[in-house]
Legacy VTK file of the C-alpha trace (Angstrom):
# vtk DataFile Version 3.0
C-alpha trace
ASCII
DATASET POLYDATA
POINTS 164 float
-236.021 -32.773 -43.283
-233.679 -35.309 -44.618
-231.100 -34.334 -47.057
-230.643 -35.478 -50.572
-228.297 -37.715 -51.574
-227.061 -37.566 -55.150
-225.425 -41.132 -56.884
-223.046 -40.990 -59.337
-225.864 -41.708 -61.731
-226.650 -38.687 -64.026
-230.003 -36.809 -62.694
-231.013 -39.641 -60.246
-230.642 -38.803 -56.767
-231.920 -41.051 -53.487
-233.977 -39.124 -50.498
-235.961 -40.428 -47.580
-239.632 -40.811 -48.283
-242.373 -38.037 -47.523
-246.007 -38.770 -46.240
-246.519 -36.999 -49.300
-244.898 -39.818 -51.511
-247.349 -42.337 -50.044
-249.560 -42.749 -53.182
-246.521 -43.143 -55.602
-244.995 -45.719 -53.131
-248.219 -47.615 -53.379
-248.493 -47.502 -56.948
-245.527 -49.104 -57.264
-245.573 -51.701 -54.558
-248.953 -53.284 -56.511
-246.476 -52.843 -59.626
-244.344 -55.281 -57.217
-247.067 -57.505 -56.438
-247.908 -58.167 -60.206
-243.901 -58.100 -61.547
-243.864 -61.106 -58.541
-247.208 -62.409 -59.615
-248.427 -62.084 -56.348
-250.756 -59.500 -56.477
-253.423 -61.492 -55.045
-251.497 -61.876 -51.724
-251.048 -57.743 -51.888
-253.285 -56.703 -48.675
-251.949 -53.622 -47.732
-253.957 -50.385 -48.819
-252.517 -46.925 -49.190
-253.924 -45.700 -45.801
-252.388 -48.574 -44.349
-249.025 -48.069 -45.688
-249.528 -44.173 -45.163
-250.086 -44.898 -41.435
-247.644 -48.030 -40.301
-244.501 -45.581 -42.716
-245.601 -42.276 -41.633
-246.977 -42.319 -38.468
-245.760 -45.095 -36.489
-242.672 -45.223 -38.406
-242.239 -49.504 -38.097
-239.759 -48.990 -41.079
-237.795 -46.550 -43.158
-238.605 -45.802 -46.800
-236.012 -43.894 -49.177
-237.489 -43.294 -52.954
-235.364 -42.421 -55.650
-235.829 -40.005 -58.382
-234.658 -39.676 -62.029
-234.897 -36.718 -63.691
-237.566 -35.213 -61.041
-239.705 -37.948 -61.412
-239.841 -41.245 -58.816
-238.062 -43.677 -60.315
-238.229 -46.467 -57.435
-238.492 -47.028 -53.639
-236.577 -49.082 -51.327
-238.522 -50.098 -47.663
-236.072 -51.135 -45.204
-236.401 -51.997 -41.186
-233.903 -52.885 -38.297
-233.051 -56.084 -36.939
-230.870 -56.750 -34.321
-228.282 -59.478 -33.843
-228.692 -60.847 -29.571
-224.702 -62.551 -30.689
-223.402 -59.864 -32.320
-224.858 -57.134 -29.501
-225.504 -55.073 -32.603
-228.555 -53.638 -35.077
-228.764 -54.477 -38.576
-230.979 -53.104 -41.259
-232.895 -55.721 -43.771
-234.217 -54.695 -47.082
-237.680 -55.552 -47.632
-238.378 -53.994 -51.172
-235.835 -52.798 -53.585
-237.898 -51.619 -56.493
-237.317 -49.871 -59.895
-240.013 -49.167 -62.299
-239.604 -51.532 -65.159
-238.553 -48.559 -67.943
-235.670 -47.727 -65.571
-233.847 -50.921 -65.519
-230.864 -51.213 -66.277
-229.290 -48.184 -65.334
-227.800 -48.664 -62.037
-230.792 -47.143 -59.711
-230.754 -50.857 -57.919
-226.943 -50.983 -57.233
-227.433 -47.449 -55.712
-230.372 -48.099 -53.484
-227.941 -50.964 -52.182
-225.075 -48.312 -51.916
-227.247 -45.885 -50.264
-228.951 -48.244 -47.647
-225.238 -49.942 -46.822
-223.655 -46.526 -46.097
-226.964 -46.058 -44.073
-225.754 -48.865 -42.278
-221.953 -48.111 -41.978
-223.261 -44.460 -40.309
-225.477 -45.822 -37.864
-222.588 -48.386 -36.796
-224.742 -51.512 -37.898
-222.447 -54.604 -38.575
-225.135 -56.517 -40.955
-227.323 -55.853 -44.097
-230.019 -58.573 -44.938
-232.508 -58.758 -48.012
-233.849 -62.035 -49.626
-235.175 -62.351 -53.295
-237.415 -64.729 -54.682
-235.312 -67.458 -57.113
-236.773 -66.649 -60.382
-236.384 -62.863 -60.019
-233.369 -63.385 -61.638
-232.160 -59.421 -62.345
-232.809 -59.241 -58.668
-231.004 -61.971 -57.377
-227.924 -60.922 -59.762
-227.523 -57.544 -58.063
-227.751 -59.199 -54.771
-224.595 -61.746 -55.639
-222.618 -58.722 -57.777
-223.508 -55.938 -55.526
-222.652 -57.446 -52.154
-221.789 -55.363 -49.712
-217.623 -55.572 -50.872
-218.852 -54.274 -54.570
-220.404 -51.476 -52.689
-217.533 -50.217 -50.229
-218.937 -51.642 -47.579
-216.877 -55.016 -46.979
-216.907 -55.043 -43.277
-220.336 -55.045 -43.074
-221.914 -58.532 -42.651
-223.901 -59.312 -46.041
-226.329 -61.940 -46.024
-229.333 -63.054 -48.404
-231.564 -65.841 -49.307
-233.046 -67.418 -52.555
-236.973 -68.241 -51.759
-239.096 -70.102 -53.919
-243.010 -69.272 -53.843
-244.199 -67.260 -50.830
-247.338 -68.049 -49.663
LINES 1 165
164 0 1 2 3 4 5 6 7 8 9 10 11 12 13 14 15 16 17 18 19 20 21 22 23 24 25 26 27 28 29 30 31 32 33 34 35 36 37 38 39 40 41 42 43 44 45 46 47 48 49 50 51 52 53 54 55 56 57 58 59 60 61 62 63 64 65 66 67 68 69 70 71 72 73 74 75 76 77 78 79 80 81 82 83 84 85 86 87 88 89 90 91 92 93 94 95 96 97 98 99 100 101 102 103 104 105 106 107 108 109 110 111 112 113 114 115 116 117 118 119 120 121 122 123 124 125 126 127 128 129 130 131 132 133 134 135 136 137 138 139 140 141 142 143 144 145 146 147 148 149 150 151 152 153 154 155 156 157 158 159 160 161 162 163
């Protein structure tokens, strides 16, 4: 088992993901889809998700919990860099329930999946948001990877507009 990592947040602390978390995940990725209005694209089903993050393991998932209860979920995957002769990690959802806001649980998903990076001797962390999610796109530019410690890793992300 993974350990535990606890943030400088009171009672919130950031672990890797369980089969056993699979449902809650879910849950929250169709809260995703709807927050993005997108929920009509959402195709993935809980046995899917259960399988491709549990079984074949095609990307890491880290959930984070506030006062023993999930409070968000962050599903992340490697990439690799044929210039740099190096791996990378890119953040594909960065998600905090919507009563949660506010309190710092995004900035420490980011802090958590950059040291992530830093350990495993990865040079680059990529994520991209879409333009109007503006709370999301305003941790991205204040918590790059110098806010975070993390200033010699190579930060990049992009604005999209709709995603079809």
């Amino acid at each position: 088992m993974r350990p535990t990592k606890k943030t400088q947040i009171s009672e919130f602390k950031i672990r890797f993901a369980e089969e056993k978390d699979a449902e809650a995940i879910f849950d929250m990725i169709k809260e995703l889809a709807e927050y993005e209005t997108m929920k009509d694209k959402l195709k993935a089903t809980k046995e899917l998700l259960r399988e491709a993050l549990f079984h074949r393991k095609v990307a890491e998932t880290v959930v984070g919990e506030y006062q023993g209860h999930v409070a968000g979920y962050s599903i992340f995957f490697h990439n690799f860099s044929s210039f740099r002769g190096k791996a990378g990690i890119y953040i594909e959802d960065l998600y905090v329930k919507p009563q949660l806001r506010g309190k710092g649980f995004g900035k420490a998903f980011f802090s958590f999946i950059a040291q992530l990076a830093v350990e495993r001797k990865y040079d680059r962390l990529e994520w991209a948001c879409l333009d109007w999610n503006a709370p999301y796109c305003l941790l991205q530019e204040n918590g790059s990877c110098a806010t975070t410690g993390m200033d010699h890793l190579s930060g990049s992300w992009q604005r999209f507009g709709e995603v079809d």
